[in-house]
C-alpha positions as CSV (number, residue, x, y, z in Angstrom):
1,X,68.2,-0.1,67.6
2,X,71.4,1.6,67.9
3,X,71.7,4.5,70.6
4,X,74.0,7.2,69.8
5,X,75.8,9.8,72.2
6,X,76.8,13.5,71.1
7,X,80.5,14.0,70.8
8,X,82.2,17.3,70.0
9,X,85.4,17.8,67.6
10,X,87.2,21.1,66.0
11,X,84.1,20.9,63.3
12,X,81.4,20.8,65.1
13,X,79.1,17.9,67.0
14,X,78.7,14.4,65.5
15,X,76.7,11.6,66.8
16,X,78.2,8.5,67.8
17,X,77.3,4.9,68.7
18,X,77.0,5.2,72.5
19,X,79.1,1.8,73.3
20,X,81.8,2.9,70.9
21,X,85.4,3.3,72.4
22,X,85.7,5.2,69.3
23,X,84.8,9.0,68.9
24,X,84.6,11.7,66.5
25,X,86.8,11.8,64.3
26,X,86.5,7.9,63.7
27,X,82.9,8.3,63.0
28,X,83.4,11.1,60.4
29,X,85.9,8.8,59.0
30,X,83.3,5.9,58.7
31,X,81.1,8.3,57.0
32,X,83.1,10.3,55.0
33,X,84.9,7.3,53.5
34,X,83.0,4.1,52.5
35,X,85.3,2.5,50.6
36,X,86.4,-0.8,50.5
37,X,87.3,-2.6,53.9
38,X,89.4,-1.9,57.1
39,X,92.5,-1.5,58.2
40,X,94.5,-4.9,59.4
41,X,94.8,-5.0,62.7
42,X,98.8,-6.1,62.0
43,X,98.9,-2.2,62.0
44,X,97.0,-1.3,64.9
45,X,98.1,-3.4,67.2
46,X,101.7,-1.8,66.3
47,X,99.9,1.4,67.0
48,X,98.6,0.5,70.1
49,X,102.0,-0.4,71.1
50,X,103.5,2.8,70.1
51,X,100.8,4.5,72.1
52,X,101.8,2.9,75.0
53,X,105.7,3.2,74.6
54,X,104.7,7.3,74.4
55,X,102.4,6.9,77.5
56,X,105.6,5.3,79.3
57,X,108.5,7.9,77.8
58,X,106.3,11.3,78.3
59,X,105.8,9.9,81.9
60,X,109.8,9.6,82.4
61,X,110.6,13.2,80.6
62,X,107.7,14.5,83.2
63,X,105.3,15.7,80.7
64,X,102.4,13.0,81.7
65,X,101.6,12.6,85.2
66,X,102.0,9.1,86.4
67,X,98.1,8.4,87.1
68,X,97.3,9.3,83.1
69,X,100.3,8.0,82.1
70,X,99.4,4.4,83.8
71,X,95.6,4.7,83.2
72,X,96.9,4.8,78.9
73,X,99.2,1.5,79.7
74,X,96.7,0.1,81.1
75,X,93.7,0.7,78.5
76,X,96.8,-0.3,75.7
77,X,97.3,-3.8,77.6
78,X,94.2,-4.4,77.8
79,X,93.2,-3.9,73.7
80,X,96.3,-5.9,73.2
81,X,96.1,-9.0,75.7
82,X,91.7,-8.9,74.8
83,X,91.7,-8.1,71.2
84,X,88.4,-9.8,70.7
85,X,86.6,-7.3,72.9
86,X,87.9,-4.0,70.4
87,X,87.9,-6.2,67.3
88,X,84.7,-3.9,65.6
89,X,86.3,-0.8,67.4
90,X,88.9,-0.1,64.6
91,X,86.4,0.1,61.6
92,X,88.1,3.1,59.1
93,X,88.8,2.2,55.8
94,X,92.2,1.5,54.2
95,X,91.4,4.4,51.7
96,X,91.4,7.4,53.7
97,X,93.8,10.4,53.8
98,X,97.3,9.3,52.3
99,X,99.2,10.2,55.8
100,X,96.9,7.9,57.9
101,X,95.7,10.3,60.4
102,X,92.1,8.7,60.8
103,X,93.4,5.6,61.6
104,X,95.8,7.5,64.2
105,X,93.3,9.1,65.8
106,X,91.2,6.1,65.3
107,X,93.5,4.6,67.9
108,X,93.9,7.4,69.8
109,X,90.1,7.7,70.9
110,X,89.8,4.2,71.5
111,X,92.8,4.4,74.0
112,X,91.8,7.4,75.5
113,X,87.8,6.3,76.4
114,X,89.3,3.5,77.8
115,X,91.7,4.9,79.8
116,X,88.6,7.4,80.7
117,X,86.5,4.4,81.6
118,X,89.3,2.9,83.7
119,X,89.6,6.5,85.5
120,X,86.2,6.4,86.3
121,X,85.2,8.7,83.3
122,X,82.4,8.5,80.5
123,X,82.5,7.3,77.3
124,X,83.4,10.2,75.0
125,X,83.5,12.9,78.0
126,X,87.4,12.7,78.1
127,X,87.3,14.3,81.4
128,X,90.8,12.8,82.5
129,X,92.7,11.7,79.4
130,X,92.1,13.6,75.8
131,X,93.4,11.8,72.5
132,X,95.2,14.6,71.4
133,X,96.5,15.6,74.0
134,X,97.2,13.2,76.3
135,X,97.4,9.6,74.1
136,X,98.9,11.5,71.1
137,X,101.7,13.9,72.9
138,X,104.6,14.4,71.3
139,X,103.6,12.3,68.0
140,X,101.9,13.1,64.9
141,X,100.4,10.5,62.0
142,X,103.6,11.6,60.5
143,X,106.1,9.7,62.3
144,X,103.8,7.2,64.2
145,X,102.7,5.4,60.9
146,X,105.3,4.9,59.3
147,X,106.6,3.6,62.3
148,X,103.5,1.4,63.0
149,X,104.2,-0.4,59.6
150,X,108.0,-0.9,60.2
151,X,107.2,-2.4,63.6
152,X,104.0,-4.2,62.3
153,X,105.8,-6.5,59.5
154,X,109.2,-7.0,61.7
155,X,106.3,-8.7,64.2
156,X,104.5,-10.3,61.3
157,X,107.1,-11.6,59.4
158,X,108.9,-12.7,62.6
159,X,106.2,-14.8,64.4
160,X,104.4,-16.0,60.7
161,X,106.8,-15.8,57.0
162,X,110.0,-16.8,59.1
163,X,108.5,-19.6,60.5
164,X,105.9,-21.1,57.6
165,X,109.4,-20.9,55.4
166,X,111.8,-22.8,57.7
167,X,108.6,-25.5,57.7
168,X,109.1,-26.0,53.9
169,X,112.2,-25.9,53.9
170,X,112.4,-28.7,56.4
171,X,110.0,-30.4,54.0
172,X,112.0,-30.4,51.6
173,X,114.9,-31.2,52.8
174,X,113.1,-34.1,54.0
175,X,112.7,-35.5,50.5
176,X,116.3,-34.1,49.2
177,X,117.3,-36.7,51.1
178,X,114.8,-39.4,50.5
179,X,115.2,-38.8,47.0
180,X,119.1,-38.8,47.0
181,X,120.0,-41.8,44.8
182,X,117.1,-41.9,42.6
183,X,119.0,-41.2,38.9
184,X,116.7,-39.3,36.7
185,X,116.1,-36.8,33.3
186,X,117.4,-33.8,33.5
187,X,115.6,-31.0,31.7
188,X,116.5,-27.9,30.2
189,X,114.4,-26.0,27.6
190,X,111.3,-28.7,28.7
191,X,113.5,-31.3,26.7
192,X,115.4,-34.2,27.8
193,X,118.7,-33.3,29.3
194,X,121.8,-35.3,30.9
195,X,120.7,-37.1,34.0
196,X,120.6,-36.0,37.9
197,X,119.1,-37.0,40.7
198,X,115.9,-36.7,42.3
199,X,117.7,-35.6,45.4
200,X,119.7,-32.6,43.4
201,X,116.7,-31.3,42.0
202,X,115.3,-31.0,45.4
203,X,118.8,-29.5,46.9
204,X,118.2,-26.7,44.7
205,X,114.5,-25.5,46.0
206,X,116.3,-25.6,49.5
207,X,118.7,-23.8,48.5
208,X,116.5,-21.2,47.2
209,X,114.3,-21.1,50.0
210,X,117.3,-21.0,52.7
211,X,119.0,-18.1,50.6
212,X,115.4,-16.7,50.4
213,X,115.0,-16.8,53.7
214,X,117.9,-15.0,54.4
215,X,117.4,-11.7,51.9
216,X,114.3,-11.3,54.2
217,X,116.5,-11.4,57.4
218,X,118.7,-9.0,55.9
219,X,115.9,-6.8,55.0
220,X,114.2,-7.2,58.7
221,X,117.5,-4.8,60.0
222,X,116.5,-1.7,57.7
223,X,113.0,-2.0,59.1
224,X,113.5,-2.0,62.1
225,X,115.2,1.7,62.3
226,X,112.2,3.9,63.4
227,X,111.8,7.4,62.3
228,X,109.7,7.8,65.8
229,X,110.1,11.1,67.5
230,X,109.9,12.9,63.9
231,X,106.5,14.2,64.4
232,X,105.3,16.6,61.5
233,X,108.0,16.8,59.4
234,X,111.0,15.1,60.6
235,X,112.3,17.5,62.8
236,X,111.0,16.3,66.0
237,X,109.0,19.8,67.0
238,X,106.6,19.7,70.2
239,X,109.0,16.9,71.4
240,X,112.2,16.8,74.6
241,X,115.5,15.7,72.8
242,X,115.9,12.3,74.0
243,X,112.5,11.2,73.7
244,X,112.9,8.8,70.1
245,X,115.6,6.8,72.1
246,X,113.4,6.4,74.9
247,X,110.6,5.1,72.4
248,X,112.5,2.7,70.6
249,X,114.1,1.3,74.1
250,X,110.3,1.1,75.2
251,X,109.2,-0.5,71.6
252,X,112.2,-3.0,71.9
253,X,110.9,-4.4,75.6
254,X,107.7,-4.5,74.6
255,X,107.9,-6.7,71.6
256,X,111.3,-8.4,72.6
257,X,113.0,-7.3,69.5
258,X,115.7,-5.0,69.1
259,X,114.1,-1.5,67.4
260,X,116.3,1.8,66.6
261,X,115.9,4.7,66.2
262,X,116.8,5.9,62.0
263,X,120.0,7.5,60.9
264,X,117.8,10.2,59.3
265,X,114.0,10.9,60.2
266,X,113.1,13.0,56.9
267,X,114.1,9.9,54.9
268,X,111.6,7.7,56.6
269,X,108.6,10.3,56.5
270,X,108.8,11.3,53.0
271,X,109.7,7.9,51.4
272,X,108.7,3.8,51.9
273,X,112.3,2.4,50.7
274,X,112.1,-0.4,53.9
275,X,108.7,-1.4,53.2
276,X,109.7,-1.6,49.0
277,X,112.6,-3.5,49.8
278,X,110.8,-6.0,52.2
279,X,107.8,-6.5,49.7
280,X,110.5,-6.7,46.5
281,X,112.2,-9.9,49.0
282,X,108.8,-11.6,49.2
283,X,108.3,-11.3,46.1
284,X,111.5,-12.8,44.9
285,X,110.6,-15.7,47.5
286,X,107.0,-16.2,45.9
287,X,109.2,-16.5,42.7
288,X,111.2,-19.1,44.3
289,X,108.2,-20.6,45.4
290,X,105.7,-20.5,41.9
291,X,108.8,-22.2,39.9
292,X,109.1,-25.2,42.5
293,X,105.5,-25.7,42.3
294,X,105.3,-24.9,38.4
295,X,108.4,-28.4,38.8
296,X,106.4,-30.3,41.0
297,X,102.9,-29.7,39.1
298,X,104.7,-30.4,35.6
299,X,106.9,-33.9,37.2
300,X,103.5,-35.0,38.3
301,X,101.3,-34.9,35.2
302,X,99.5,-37.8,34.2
303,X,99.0,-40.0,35.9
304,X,99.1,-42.4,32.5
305,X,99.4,-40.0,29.8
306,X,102.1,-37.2,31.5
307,X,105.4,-37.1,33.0
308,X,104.2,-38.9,36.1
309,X,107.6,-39.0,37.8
310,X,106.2,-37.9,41.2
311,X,103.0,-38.2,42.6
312,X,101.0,-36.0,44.3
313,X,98.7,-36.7,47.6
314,X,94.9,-37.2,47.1
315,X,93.9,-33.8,49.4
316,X,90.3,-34.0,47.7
317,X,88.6,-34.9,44.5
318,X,89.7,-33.0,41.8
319,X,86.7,-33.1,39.1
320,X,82.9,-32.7,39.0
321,X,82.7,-34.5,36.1
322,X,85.5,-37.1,36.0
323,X,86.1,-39.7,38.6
324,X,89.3,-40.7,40.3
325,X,91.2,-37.6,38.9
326,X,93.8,-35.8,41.2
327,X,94.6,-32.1,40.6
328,X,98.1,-30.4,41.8
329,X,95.9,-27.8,43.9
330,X,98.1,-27.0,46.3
331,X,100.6,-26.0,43.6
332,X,98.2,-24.1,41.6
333,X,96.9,-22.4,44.9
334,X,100.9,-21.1,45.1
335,X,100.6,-19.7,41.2
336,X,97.3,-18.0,42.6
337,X,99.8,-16.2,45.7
338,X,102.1,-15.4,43.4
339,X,100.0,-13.5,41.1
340,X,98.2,-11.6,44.1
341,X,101.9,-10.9,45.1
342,X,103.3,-9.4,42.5
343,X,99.9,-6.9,42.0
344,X,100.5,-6.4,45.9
345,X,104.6,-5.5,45.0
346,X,103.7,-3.1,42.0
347,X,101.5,-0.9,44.3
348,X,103.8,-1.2,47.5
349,X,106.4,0.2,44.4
350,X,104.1,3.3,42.8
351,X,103.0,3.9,46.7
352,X,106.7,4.1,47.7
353,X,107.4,7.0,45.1
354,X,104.5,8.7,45.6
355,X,106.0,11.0,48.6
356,X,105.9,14.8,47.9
357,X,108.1,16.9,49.9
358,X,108.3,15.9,53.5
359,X,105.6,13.3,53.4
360,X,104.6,10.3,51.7
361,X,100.9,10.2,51.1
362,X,99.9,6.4,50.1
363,X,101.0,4.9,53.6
364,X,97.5,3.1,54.2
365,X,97.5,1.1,51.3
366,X,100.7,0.0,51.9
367,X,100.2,-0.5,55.5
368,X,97.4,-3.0,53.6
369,X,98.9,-4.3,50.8
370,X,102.7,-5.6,52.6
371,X,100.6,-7.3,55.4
372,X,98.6,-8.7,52.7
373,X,101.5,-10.0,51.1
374,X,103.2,-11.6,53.9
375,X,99.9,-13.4,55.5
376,X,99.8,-15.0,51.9
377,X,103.2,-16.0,51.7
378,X,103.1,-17.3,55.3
379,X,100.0,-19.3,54.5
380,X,100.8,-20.9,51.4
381,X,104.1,-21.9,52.2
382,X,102.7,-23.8,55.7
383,X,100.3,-25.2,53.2
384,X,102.3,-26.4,50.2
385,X,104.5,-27.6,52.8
386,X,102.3,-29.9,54.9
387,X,99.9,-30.8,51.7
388,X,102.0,-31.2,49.3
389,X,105.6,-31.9,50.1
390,X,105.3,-33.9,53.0
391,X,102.9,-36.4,50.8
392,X,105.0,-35.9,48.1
393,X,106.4,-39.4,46.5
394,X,108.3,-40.6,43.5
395,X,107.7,-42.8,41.0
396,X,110.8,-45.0,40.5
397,X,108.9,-47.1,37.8
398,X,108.4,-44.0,35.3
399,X,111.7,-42.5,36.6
400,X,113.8,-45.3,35.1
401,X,111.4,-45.4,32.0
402,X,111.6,-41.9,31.0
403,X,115.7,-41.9,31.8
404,X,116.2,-45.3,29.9
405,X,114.3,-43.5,26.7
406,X,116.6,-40.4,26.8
407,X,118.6,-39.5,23.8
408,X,120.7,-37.8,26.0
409,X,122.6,-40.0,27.4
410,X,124.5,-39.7,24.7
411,X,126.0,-36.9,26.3
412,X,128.7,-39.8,27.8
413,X,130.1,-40.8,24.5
414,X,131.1,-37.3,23.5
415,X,135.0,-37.4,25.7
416,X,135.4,-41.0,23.7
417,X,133.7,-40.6,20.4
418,X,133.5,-37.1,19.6
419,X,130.2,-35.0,19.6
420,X,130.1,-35.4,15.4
421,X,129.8,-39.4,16.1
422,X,127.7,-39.0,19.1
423,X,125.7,-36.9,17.3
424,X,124.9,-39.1,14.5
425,X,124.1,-41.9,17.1
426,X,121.4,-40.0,18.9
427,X,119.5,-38.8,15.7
428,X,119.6,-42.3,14.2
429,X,117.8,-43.6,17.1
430,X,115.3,-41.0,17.2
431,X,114.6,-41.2,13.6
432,X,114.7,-45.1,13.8
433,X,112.6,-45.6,17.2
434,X,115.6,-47.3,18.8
435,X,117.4,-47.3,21.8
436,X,121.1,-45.7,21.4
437,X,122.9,-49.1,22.0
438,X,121.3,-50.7,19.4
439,X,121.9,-46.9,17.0
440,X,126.0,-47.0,18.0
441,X,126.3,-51.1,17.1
442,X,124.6,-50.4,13.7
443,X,126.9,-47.3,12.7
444,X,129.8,-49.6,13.9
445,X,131.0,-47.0,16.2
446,X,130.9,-49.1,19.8
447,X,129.4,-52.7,20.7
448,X,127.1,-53.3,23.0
449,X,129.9,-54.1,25.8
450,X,131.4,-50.8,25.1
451,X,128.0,-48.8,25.0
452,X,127.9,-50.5,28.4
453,X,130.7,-49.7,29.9
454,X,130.4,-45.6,29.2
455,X,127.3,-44.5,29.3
456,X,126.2,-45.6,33.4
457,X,123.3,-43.2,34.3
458,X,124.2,-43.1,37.6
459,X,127.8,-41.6,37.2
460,X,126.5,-39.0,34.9
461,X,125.3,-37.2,37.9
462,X,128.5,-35.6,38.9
463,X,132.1,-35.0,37.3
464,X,134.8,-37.7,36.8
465,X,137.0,-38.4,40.0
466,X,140.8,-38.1,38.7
């Protein structure tokens, strides 16, 4: 059974679990707002961070004695270097007030009984170190969330979407080049087009993944301007001038990357533009990812009675019912991320304009919903990668088949015949059943030793040399 200790706030008493590093506030948050789940810990551990960078620069402008000042660093390293031991101690939901202040305070209890217990204190006496006053000086939800989130995906995508998206790309660059000389339909509109090569196909999903990859660098610079040191409204009030440059200097050694403090703070409070931009960037990569899957899953159909120019590994059965059947799961798994992402982009979007006045009120959810969408991208993209590119092979049996059916080879008579002539060659083989040799010898337009001579698959795949 659960023993409770009595805690006092600016509303009165509430009773709180009596191991909780939590406090008040946090439990009327748990109980004033049952909805849904909690907040990801990609934004706490930001917050935590933050905390600790304000612990350090209130220390240096003299307003924190050093024995508080350490006692907060120390709790703070400790969450973050032994996460599994606060893992249940950050338990408020996503859905809470629009500006995010449970959660802040949420943070700020947790840090302060800590410190308290490190001091020698109780839980939930705060005889040494208050979360107001002490943890949360010269802050407010205001500026510290926002700046939480910016810090939180330049980490995340960083150390997880950067990485899983160089892996693909290595993959398939991998078979760009193993596929290099294999000659090959083209095809536009889903219907046969000139030739190409297996290997150009694949140049062009690098490409878009490498150019992808690089919007999201861009993007990574405006997020990481903090508007830290805005406090309430963006003016900075109950702060020392100085004290945002200290706490992006202190952010920037803490996480090894280079933080800065924004050109204007009332920007940042009252709108999510960063955060928009960086979701609309991973959404345009999910796109780039959901239309070389869509390729790969449509190039592998069949086996017998599809496309069937590549073939896909055997990860797992793919029926209940029907034996020896392989599905393209791992590309249908990356139409399933793509859905979930553009959802997760609409909301960041409508949360982004949502800001009224000084401050934008859906900050939570989109605290939620980015992290959300970069976990997924990061996860499927590892995943597509290592299940189904790396495995990936091609079918140089159908290949040649399916190219040495293709009406449009034609395409190679047109500089020597005309396109009126060419034309008439390609539809009487189609209406005939017959190759396109055996259409231009009946219409007595090119013999067979001609037909030859122009129409050579594997110089279609690139213009003339002079």
């Amino acid at each position: 059974m659960t023993k409770f200790r009595t805690e006092k706030d600016s509303l009165g008493t509430v009773q709180v679990p009596v191991k909780a590093y939590y406090g008040a506030q946090t439990q009327r948050a748990i109980e004033n707002f049952e909805i849904g789940w909690a907040m990801d810990l990609n934004l706490i551990f930001p917050y935590i961070i933050i905390k600790k960078a304000a612990a350090i620069s209130n220390h240096t402008q003299k307003r924190l004695s050093k024995k508080l000042s350490n006692a907060i660093v120390k709790a703070c390293d400790d969450i973050l270097e032994h996460p599994e031991d606060f893992i249940n101690q950050f338990p408020v939901s996503v859905f809470q007030s629009g500006s995010g202040t449970q959660t802040n305070m949420n943070v700020n209890e947790v840090i302060a009984n800590k410190a308290n217990e490190l001091l020698g204190g109780k839980l939930g006496e705060y005889k040494f170190i208050h979360p107001n006053d002490h943890v949360n000086m010269s802050q407010s939800t205001n500026d510290t969330f926002p700046s939480a989130i910016l810090i939180g995906c330049v980490l995340n995508v960083e150390d997880n979407l950067l990485p899983s998206l160089e892996i693909l790309k290595s993959e398939l660059s991998k078979k760009e080049k193993e596929f290099k000389s294999i000659v090959k339909v083209g095809r536009t509109h889903l219907q046969d087009a000139t030739p190409i090569t297996l290997g150009q196909e694949f140049s062009g999903y690098v490409s878009m993944i490498n150019n992808d990859i690089k919007r999201i660098q861009n993007t990574l610079k405006e997020c990481s301007k903090l508007p830290i040191g805005g406090t309430a409204v963006g003016t900075g009030i109950n702060t020392i001038a100085g004290y945002d440059k200290l706490m992006v200097n202190t952010i920037s050694n803490e996480t090894g990357l280079s933080f800065k403090v924004c050109n204007n703070k009332f920007e940042l409070l009252s709108s999510q533009n960063a955060i928009s931009d960086l979701s609309a960037q991973i959404k345009i990569c999910s796109s780039s990812l959901n239309k070389i899957a869509n390729d790969i899953k449509w190039l592998s159909s069949g086996p017998m009675a599809g496309i069937g120019e590549l073939k896909l590994p055997s990860n797992e059965p793919g029926s209940s019912i029907m034996p020896g059947k392989v599905n393209p799961t791992q590309c249908e798994a990356v139409n399933m991320v793509h859905a979930q992402i553009l959802g997760n982009d609409m909301t960041v979007g409508f949360a982004g304009s949502g800001g009224n006045f000084e401050l934008n009120t859906y900050r939570p959810v989109v605290a939620s919903t980015i992290h959300e969408s970069i976990a997924l991208l990061s996860e499927v993209s590892e995943s597509f990668a290592l299940h189904a590119i790396k495995g990936l092979s091609a079918n140089k049996k159908k290949i040649k088949e399916n190219l040495n059916k293709s009406l449009m080879l034609v395409t190679a008579l047109v500089p020597e015949i005309g396109y009126e002539k060419s034309s008439e060659i390609a539809k009487k083989a189609l209406k005939e059943n017959i190759s396109l040799k055996e259409s231009a010898k009946k219409l007595n337009y090119l013999s067979e030793k001609e037909f030859d001579k122009i129409v050579k698959p594997e110089l279609m795949v690139s213009p003339k040399k002079k």
